[in-house]
C-alpha positions, 0 to 999 in steps of 0.5 A: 659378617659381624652380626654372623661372628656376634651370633657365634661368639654369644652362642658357641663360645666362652664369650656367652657366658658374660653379662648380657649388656656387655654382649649387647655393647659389642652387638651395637658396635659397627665394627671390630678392631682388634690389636694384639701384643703377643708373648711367650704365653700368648698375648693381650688384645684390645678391640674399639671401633678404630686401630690404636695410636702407635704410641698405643701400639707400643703401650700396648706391647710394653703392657705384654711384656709386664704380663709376660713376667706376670704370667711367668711369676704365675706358673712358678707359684702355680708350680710350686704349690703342686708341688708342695701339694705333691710333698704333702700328699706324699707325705700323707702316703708314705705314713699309710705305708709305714701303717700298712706295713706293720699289718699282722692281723685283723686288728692292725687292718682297723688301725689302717683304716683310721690312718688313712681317715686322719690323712685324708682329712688333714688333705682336705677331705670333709670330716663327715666322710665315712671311710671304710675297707671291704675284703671280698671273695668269690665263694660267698656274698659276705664282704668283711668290712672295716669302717672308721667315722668322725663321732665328736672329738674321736674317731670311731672303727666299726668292723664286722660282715656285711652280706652283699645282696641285702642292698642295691648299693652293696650288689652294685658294689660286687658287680663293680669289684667283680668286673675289676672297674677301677671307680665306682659310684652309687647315689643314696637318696629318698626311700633307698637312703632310708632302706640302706640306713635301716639295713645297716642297723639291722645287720646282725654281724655288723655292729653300726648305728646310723641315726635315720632322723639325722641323715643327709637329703642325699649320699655318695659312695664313691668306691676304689676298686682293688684286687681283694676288694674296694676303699670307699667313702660316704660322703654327702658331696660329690668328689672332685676330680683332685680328691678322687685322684688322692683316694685312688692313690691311696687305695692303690697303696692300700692293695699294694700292702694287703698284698704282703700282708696276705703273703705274710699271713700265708707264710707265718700259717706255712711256718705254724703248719711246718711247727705243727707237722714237726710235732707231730712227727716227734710223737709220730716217731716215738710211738712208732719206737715203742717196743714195750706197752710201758713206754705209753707214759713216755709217749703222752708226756712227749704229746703234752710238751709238744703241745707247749712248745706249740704255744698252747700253755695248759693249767694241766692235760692228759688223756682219758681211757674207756669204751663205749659201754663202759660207765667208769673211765680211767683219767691219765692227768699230767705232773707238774714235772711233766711227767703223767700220774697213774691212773685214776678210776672215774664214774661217767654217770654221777657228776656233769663235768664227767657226764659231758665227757661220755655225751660229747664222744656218743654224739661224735665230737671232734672237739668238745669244749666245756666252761667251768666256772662259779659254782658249777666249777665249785661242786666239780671240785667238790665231788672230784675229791671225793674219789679215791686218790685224788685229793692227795693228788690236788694237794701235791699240784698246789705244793708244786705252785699249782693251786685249783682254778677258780675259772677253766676251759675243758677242751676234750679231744676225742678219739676211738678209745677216749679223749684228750683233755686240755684245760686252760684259763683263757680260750685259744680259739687257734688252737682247737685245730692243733687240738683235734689233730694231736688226738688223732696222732693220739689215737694211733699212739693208743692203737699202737700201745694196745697192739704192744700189749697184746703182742706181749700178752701172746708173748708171755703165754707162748712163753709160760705154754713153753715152760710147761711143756719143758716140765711136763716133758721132764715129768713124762720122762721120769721112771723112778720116783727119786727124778721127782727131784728133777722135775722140781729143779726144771720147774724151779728153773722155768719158773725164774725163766719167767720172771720169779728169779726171787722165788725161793723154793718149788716142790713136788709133794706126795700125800699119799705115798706114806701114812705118816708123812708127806714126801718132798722133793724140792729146788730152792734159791741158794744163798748168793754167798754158797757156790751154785744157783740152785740146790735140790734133794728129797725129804719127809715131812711129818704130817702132824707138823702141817 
């Protein structure tokens, strides 16, 4: 019976694990006497040859109420540094969140990303773990990255994309966050340690250099699965269960964040959409409200101030007017006070800056954006005031605190009939979108300006064809030559009818009538001190004083 409890003891249990000469001393024992001395934890046991005293009995039962109190001293220890341990991860945790919390763009995603190194770190983490975020999508294979690493005394943020299939590790990766696993690994060692390094340095939109000579034997990438992506660690040991505990919470409170960050960034987009929208309609509106071609001027400057209400401040802007075929375009620029200048004739043909413009719109641009700078800005100016008109114009610009810039950045908005152009000191990439936009409001405002003008076109024909009837009607109606008088007074009438309300005379005069003198019948603007409007009669005006 000993011999089979020796075999199970030294083979299936803990007891294989002590030194093989004190197995042996157990094995050359005849025989097993164990004593115990129980206590609230469990108790300790002696084993001999023989049954102990009772005074060692009792011995022994005194000895298991001192480690009674000994293991009881033990958990309250063990107790407190977990929780002392907790406080301080907590601690770690709620300094990430406050991070986190302030997140509003890319930027603050990086500095993030360095918290979180520095926390983890202070918790025990090795110092040459990488650490690193990857936002991940389903419409592409691109996984944008953020990644901060120990170089010396600073830490170091690289961010950039990362195509997922150019590596193994990396589609494992995506599998991993596709099927939503909450821990993912993938050992890098050999050929696939030297193929993955050499990859990453190859990147061509994430700019990382790995020295290949100074690599590790082998790496781990431990990854912490989350909704929009992963939180992972490289890292030449393997996480115990402890650490892999801490990063996951810290991971969980990273998603948590990204979570409201994201809904921030949705809902400061909807507020900049909701700003854009209402601009668009202030133009939208008061273009709809033109009722004379006169009032376009009034309109564009309306477009430019809503322009920089958006945000956007130009150095200038206005608008550009030609067709397709035409080789000389009509500039509209803004005034300092807002206001828009009259218009300028300018060739498409002679300088580049202007070539551009014709170039951009025959190959159907939304948006052409044009750097101006050093000479080239120089012989832009150069030429540019050499025009009729326009050198006066820079002048007032720059009385007004508007000097030439020696940098600018042309932004040519194109539409059916032009362009709008904004010229800034600094690109605003976030505002080509608004740009394209206002030109297409733009375009309806124009649309709607050359409808007015037209409209008033016909209208003033319709009115100067009504004029002529009422006077070739009176002219018809004569039957003596003494209602020539008549006829002159219609025409007067009619003439001030169409705007000539300042015309002094109109007369009918006769050559031939007489062979000394020409016969006159006239209706001329009386004096605004005589009563009447219009005074008229007949007379003969002696041909040798013509």
């Amino acid at each position: 019976e000993k011999k089979e409890y020796d075999a199970y003891l030294f083979s299936d249990t803990e007891f294989s694990r002590i030194p093989l000469e004190a197995q042996n001393s157990f094995k050359d024992m005849e025989k097993y006497v164990c004593s115990f001395s129980y206590s609230n934890f469990g108790g300790l046991q002696t084993v001999g040859p023989e049954p102990l005293s009772d005074t060692n009995l009792t011995i022994l039962e005194r000895f298991g109420k001192v480690f009674d109190l000994t293991y009881t001293r033990f958990n309250d220890l063990l107790k407190a540094e977990s929780q002392a341990r907790e406080a301080q991860i907590e601690a770690a945790l709620e300094r990430v969140r406050a991070q986190t919390m302030a997140m509003h763009n890319s930027e603050d995603v990086g500095k993030c990303i360095v918290k979180m190194f520095s926390e983890l770190t202070a918790l025990g983490v090795d110092e040459e773990t990488r650490f690193g975020i990857g936002i991940l999508n389903h419409n592409d294979e691109n996984n944008q990255l953020w990644t901060a690493r120990r170089d010396g005394e600073k830490v170091k943020m690289h961010i950039g994309i990362l195509d997922m299939t150019y590596h193994p590790l990396l589609k494992s990766a995506r599998k991993a966050w596709k099927e939503q696993v909450p821990f993912h690994q993938y050992i890098l060692e050999g050929q696939d340690l030297l193929d993955y390094y050499q990859m990453l340095n190859d990147a061509p939109d994430y700019k990382i250099h790995i020295p290949l000579e100074k690599l590790p034997k082998k790496e781990i990438q431990h990854c912490f699965i989350f909704e929009h992506g992963f939180f992972y660690a490289f890292s030449p040991r393997e996480f115990q269960p402890e650490l892999i505990h801490i990063t996951q919470r810290f991971s969980s409170q990273f998603a948590q964040t990204y979570r409201r960050y994201l809904d921030l960034q949705k809902a400061e987009a909807q507020a900049k959409e909701a700003k854009i929208e209402a601009a668009l309609e202030r133009v939208r509106s008061r273009t709809m409200a033109m009722q004379h071609s006169t009032e376009l001027s009034e309109t564009s400057a309306l477009l430019f101030q809503q322009i920089q209400i958006l945000g956007v401040p130009p150095w200038s802007c206005g608008f550009n007017i030609w067709e397709k075929e035409d080789t000389v375009f009509t500039s509209y620029m803004g005034s300092p006070d807002g206001g828009i200048l009259k218009g300028y004739q300018i060739p498409l043909t002679e300088e580049a800056t202007f070539i551009h413009f014709k170039e951009s719109r025959d190959r159907g641009d939304k948006l052409f954006i044009d750097v101006l700078e050093g000479d080239t800005l120089e012989t832009h100016y150069q030429y540019f005031q050499t025009l009729p008109g326009i050198k006066e114009m820079f002048e007032k610009r720059a009385q007004a605190g508007y000097p030439l810039p020696t940098f600018q950045i042309n932004h040519l908005a194109n539409f059916s009939h032009g362009n709008l152009m904004f010229i800034t000191y600094e690109p605003c990439p976030e505002a080509h979108d608004i740009f394209i936009r206002f030109a297409k409001v733009f375009e309806q405002t124009y649309t709607r300006f050359l409808d007015l003008q037209k409209a008033e076109a016909q209208a003033r024909e319709a009115q100067i064809e009504a004029a002529l009837e009422r006077i070739r009607a009176r002219a018809l109606a004569m039957h003596q030559s003494e209602e020539f008088t008549e006829v002159a007074k219609v025409m007067r009438e009619q003439m001030a009818q169409l705007g000539q309300k300042e015309l002094e005379t109109s007369a009918v005069h006769l050559y031939d009538e007489d062979a000394d003198n020409i016969f006159s019948w006239r209706a001329f603007r009386l004096s605004s001190k005589l009563k009447g409007n219009i005074s008229y009669g007949f007379f003969k005006i002696p041909k040798t004083s013509c």
